[in-house]
N, C-alpha and C positions, 0 to 999 in steps of 0.2 A: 504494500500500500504506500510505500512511500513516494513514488512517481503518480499518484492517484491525480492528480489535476493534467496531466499527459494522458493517462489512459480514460480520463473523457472525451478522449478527442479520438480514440481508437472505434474500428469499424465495429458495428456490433457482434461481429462474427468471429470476433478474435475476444470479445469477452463475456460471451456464449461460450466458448473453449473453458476458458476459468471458470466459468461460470457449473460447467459439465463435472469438473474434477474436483470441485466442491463440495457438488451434490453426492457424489459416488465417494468420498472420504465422509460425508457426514453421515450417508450409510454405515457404512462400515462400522466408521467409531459406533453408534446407537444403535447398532445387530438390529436396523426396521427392516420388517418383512414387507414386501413386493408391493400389497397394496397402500402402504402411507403414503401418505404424498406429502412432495417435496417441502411445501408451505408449509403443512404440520412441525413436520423435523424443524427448519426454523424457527418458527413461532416456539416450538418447547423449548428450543433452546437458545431462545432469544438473542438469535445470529442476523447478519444483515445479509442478504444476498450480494453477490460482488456487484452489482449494478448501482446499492441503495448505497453499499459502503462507499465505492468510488464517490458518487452523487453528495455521500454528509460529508469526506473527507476535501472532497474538491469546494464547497462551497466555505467549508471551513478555514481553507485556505486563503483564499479570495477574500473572505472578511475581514481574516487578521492582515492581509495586504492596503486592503483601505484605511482601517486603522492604525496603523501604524504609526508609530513617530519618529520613524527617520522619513523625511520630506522625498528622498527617492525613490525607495521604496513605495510609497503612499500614492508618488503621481505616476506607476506602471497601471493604474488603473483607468487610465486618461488615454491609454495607448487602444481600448478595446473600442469595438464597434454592437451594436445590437443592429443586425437589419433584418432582422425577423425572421432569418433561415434558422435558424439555432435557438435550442434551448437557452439557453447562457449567453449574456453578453459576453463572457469573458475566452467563449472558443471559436473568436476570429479576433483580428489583430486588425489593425490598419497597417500596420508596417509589411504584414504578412499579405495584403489584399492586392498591392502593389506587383504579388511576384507571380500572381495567378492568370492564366493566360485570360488574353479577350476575345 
């Protein structure tokens, strides 16, 4: 989880992957038989799915960057764009939008 503000930017299908070996090691450790489902097993063991933990770690981030009290730090927040394709202002750049073709 430490690169988690990166791997919101990652394709869903590479954390669907994570997401698969998750499920199959939370099996195991909790010996559930065939039909529990996958929700169950989290909720009892009040796990976040790799999606929701990216999702609280990544915004987590991004907060403590707005607040911050070193001034440079503080204004990389000035550097993002929202233009409505994306969840998050903060996964496109302006600096970034520049190198994208037209």
């Amino acid at each position: 989880m430490y690169a988690a503000p990166i791997w919101g930017l990652a394709a869903p299908i590479n954390k669907k992957k994570i997401q698969v070996i998750q499920k199959k090691l939370l099996r195991i450790i909790t010996n559930a038989l065939w039909y529990i489902r996958n929700d169950v097993i989290h909720s009892d063991l009040n796990i976040e799915t790799v999606d929701e933990s990216i999702t609280h770690l990544s915004r987590k981030f991004f907060i403590g960057t707005i607040n911050h009290n070193n001034d440079l730090i503080a204004c990389q927040i000035s550097f993002t764009s929202n233009n409505g394709k994306h969840r998050y202002p903060y996964s496109t750049t302006n600096l970034s939008l520049s190198l994208k073709p037209s």
